[in-house]
Each structure stands twice: as structure tokens, then as C-alpha cells.
N, C-alpha and C positions, 0 to 999 in steps of 0.2 A: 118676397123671395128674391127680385131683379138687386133689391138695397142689400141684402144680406149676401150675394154670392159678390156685389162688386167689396164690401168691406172685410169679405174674406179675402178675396185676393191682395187689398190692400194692406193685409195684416200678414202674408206671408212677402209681399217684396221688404218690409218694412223689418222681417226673420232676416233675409237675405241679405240686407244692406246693413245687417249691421254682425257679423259672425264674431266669432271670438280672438280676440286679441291679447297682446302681453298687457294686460292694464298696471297703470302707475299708482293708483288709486286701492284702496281697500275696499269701499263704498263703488262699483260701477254698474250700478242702475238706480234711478231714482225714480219714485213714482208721484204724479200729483193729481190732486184734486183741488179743482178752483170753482169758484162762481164769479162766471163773465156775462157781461154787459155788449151785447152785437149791436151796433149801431152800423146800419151802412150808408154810403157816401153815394150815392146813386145819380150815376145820367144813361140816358136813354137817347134811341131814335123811334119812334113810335109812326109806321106806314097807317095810310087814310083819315086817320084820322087827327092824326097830329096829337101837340101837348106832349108830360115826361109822366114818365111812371115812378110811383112812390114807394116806397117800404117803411115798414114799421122797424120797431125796436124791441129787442129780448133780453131776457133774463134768463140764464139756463144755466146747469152745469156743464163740467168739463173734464176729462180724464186724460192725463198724458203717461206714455212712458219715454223714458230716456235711456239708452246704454252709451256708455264711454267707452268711445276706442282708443282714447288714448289719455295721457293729462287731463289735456286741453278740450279735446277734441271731443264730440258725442253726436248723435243721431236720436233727434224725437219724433216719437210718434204720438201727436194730438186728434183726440175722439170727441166731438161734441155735435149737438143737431139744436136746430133752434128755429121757431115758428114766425113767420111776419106776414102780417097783414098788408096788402097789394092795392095798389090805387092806380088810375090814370089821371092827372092835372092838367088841365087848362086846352082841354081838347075841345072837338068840334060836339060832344057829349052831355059836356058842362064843365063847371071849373072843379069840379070832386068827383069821382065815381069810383066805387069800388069792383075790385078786379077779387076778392077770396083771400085765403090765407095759401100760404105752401110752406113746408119744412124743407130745412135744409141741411144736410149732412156733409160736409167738406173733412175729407180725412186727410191732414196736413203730414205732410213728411218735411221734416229741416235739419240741417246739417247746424252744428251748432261751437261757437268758440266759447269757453267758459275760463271767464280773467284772472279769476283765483277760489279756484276750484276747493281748497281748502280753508278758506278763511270765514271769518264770522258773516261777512258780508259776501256774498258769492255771482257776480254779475254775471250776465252770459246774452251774446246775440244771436241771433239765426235766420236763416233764409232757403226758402225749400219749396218745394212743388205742394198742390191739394187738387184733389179730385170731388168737385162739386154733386151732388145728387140731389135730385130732386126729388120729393113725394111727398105724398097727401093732401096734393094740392087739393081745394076745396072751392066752389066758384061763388059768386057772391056778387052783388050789385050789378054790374052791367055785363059781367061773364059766365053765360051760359054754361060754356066748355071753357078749358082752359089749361095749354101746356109750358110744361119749360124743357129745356133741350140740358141736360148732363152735360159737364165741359173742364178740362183743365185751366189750373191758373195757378199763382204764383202766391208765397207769401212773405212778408220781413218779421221780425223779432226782437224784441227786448225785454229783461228785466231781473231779477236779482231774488235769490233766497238769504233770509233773515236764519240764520240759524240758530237754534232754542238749546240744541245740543247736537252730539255724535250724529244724531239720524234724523231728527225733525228740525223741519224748518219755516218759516213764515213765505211766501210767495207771492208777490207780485211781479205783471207781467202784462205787456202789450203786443196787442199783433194788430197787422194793416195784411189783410188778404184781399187778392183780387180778385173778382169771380164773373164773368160774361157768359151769359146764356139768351139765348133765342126764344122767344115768347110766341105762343101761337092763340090769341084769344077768338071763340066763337067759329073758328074754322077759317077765319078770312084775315083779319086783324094780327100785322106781322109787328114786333119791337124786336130790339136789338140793345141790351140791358145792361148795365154794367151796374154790380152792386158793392164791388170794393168797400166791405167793413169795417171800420177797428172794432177792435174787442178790447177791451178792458178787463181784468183779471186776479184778485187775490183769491186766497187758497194756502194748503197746507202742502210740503213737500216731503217725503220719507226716503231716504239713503239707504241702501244694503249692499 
């Protein structure tokens, strides 16, 4: 219930932040579906016991919408959640231990310039805010109990649709999101986490 009232509210600022304009375009909304690859970049500080905590790697889908407000100009909203397996390294524990799995939901908002918004080749960059959520965390090898703390962060953008025709389009695409959150393992056991991702991204894009 906690995950579904915050991705409602981020589904009405995302109403809000993009209202209706004179658009130049025939086509201003675009919808995509990708399948991305979440690898993240991860450092840590990890209290008492020392060592870095680890994260696995995903495979998941992804849903984005787009509205243009202008040309150039547009506002996406990206929907994906994606599961990793959690470790501590080279701690006072041993050199492996496992911490569980947790899903992760970050609903990205970005403001987005698009370079030639009508041509066969369609590039576009962006940069914008994400609201991380955590759930379902699960515990596993050395944590009994085990929290992560909800947090904003930041994200970058790139990459280009392949157009097939008028409405479809081929999709590739990279993001680099930042995400820090606060760990609580076992009730005592404090990390402090940075798991900044890329994602990696193809997919099909649809113009109306």
C-alpha cells in the first residue's frame, strides 16, 4: 500500500508538470517499452563492522511516457522496479556474506531536449529527479532483519529512436541514476550506500 500511494502521487506531479501547450509537432506523446539491464556502480561506508556492500545485477522491463511541450522540448516519465541481491565484502564477517535481495522502484522524472525530433534518426538527452523506494526486501545470509531508508536522487540521459515509420520506432537508451539510501542490518549494523546504476536499454517507441 506505502509503494502504491507514493507512485500515485508521483504519477499526478508528473500530470502537473507537463499541461497542455501549443505543440509544433502532430505526434506529442510517445510511449516506450524497453528491456534494461541495471548494473550498479556501488560504494558504501559500512559502521562496526567494516568492508563495502555489494549489489547484483537485473534484467527487467521498463515503461516510459513522454509529452512534448514544445519542438524540442518534452517531459518523461520512466516506470521500472528491479530486484538485487545484497552482500557485505571484505568485513570483520568474512570476505562474502550475504545481506538478502530488495526491489527497487525509482520513478524518474526528466526534462528532456530532443535534436531532431522529426527525422529518421531522433536523439534526445535528459536530466531530472527519481524518487527511490524500497520493498520487499528479504533477509538472507548474515541478516536477520534488514532496512533501507526511501530517498531522492538525481538522474542523466541519453539516446535516440530508429524510426521504422510515422509511429514506430526502434529505441535505444542510457541512463546513469544516483540513488543513496541508509541501511539498517540486524537492528545495530549502520551503512551508508550509494548505488548509482547505469541502465542500459533497447526497446520499441510508439508516436501519437
Amino acid at each position: 500500500m506505502k509503494v502504491k500511494i507514493k507512485l500515485i502521487a508521483i504519477m499526478a506531479i508528473f500530470s502537473i508538470s507537463a499541461p497542455s501547450f501549443a505543440i509544433a509537432k502532430t505526434n506529442d506523446w510517445i510511449v516506450r517499452g524497453r528491456a534494461i539491464y541495471v548494473t550498479p556502480d556501488v560504494s558504501s561506508k559500512v559502521g562496526t563492522i567494516g568492508g563495502s556492500i555489494a549489489a547484483g545485477n537485473d534484467l527487467t522491463p521498463e515503461v516510459d511516457f513522454t509529452r512534448f511541450l514544445s519542438r524540442n522540448i518534452a517531459a518523461e516519465l520512466i516506470l521500472a522496479t528491479s530486484q538485487h541481491s545484497m552482500s557485505v565484502r571484505g568485513s570483520t564477517l568474512g570476505a562474502n556474506n550475504g545481506l538478502g535481495t530488495v526491489k527497487l522502484l525509482p520513478p524518474t522524472l526528466l526534462m528532456q531536449y530532443h535534436f531532431n525530433p522529426e527525422g529518421k534518426i531522433r536523439p534526445y538527452a535528459g536530466a531530472g529527479l527519481n524518487y527511490t523506494i524500497f520493498y520487499g526486501a528479504k533477509t538472507g545470509g548474515v541478516a536477520n532483519s534488514i532496512k533501507y531508508q526511501d530517498n531522492f536522487g538525481y538522474a542523466f540521459q541519453a539516446g535516440f529512436d530508429y524510426m521504422i515509420n510515422d509511429r514506430f520506432g526502434v529505441n535505444f537508451d542510457v541512463k546513469r541514476l544516483y540513488l543513496k539510501t541508509n541501511v539498517l542490518v540486524n537492528g545495530t549494523i549502520k551503512a551508508k550506500v550509494d548505488l548509482d546504476p547505469w541502465i542500459f536499454g533497447v526497446g520499441l517507441a510508439y508516436y501519437f
